[in-house]
Each structure stands twice: as C-alpha cells, then as structure tokens.
N, C-alpha and C positions, 0 to 999 in steps of 0.2 A: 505397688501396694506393699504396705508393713507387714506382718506378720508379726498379730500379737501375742496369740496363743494357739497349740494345736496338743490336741489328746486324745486320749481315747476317744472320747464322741462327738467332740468338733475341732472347727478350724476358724479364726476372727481374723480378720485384717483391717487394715485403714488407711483409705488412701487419702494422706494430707492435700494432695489437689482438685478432688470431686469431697472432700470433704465425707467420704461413704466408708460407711461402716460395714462390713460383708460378714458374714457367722452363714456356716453351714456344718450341719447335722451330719453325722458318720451312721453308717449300719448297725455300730455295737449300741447306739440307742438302744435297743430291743432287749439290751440287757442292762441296761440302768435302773438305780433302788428310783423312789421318789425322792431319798433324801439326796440322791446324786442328780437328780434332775434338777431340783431345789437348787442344789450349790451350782452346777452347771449357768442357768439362769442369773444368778446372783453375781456370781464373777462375770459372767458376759452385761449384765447391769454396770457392774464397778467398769467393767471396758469400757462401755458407752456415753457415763457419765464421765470418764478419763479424760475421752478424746471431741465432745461438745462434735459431735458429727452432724451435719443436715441431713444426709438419707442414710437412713435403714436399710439393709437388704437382710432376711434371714432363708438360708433357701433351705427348708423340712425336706427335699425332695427324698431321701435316703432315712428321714427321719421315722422311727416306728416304736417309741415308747406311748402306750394309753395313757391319755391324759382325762382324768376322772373332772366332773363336776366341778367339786372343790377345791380341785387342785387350780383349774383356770379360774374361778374366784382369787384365789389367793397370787396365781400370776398376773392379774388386772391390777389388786390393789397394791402389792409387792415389785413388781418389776414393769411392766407396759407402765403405767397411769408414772410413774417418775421418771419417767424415758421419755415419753411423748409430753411432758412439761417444760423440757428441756427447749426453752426460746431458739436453740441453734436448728433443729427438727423440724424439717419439714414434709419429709416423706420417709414412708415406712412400710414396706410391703415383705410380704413372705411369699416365695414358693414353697406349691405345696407337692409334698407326698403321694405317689398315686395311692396309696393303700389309704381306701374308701374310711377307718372310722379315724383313723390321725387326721384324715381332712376335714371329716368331721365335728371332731375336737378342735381342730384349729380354726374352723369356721366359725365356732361357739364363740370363742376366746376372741379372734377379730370382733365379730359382734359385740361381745360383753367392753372389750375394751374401748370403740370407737361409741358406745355408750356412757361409758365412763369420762369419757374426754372430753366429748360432747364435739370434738374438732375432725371426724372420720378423718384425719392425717392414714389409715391401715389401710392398705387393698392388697389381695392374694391372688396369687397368679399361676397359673399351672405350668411356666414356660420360663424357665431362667434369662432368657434376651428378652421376651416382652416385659420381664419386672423390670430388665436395666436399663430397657427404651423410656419404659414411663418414669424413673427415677431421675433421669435425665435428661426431659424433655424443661 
C-alpha cells in the first residue's frame, strides 16, 4: 500500500492492486476545530477522487470528534454523495469507534448518505477484518 497522507489525525493509503482506498482516524480527533474536521474530510475527498478507488475503507475505530446534526448534512451533500458517484466505487464501509455517540453519529451519516445515493454502496462494521473480508469478497 501507498502512503498518501498522514498527520495529526489520520492516515490514507492506496493500494493500486485491490484498487482500495484505506483512511483511518488517530486519537487527537477529540481535539479537532470543525473547521479542521471540514478540511480533514475534504483533502481525504481530493484523495479519493485522485486515485478513482473501487472500495472505501475508513476505519473511526480510534475516532472521537462529535459530529453534530449539521455537520453530517453537510458531509452527505459535500463529501459521501461525490464519492459514492464516482462509477469506479463500489464498496464503502467504515469501522466504527467503540465510543457509543461517534457511532451514533456515524450511524446517522451512513443512513443519511445511503439515502442520498439511493445505491446503499455504505455498511459499518465494528471489526476491522470483517469490513476487509466483505470489501473483498
């Protein structure tokens, strides 16, 4: 796997033979603005649309910024719904966080998006090998 990007609150890679785009969330999440969440998200967009990946993996498991109402509105219309347009996509799933309201927010956000798309391409997974068994099945 590449190594696209890594910083303070993630890490992306992409492996040009499974075609898979991997982003995983760091601990100092819990201390990012909105507006670094915002940018965070956007540059990980700019990656995604870079690299015309088939599967998605983003693993939250570590992830612990609140993600408000709004804020996953504006991540459906803004970043998922032009991601999951992308003809090369075919699969898309997140592990999730154990900490109960980030999963909850990102349960939202799955929902709102696999509404928006109308394609349910999104499933969450609480186990970083079963997201990569079904990504690769």
């Amino acid at each position: 796997m590449d190594m696209l990007f890594n910083d303070r609150y993630n890490q992306t890679y992409f492996d040009p033979t499974t075609l898979l785009h991997y982003n995983t969330k760091k601990a100092d999440t819990k201390y990012m603005s909105e507006d670094e969440f915002k940018e965070l998200l956007i540059n990980w967009k700019n990656s995604v649309l870079a690299n015309n990946p088939k599967l998605i993996l983003v693993d939250n498991q570590q992830f612990s910024f609140p993600i408000s109402p709004d804020l996953q509105l504006w991540m459906v219309k803004h970043i998922s719904t032009p991601v999951l347009q992308l003809p090369s996509v075919e699969k898309f799933c997140f592990v999730m966080s154990k900490d109960f309201i980030s999963k909850i927010s990102m349960d939202q956000f799955t929902n709102e998006a696999n509404n928006d798309t109308k394609k349910n391409k999104i499933k969450y997974f609480g186990d970083l090998e079963e997201a990569k068994k079904w990504l690769l099945e």
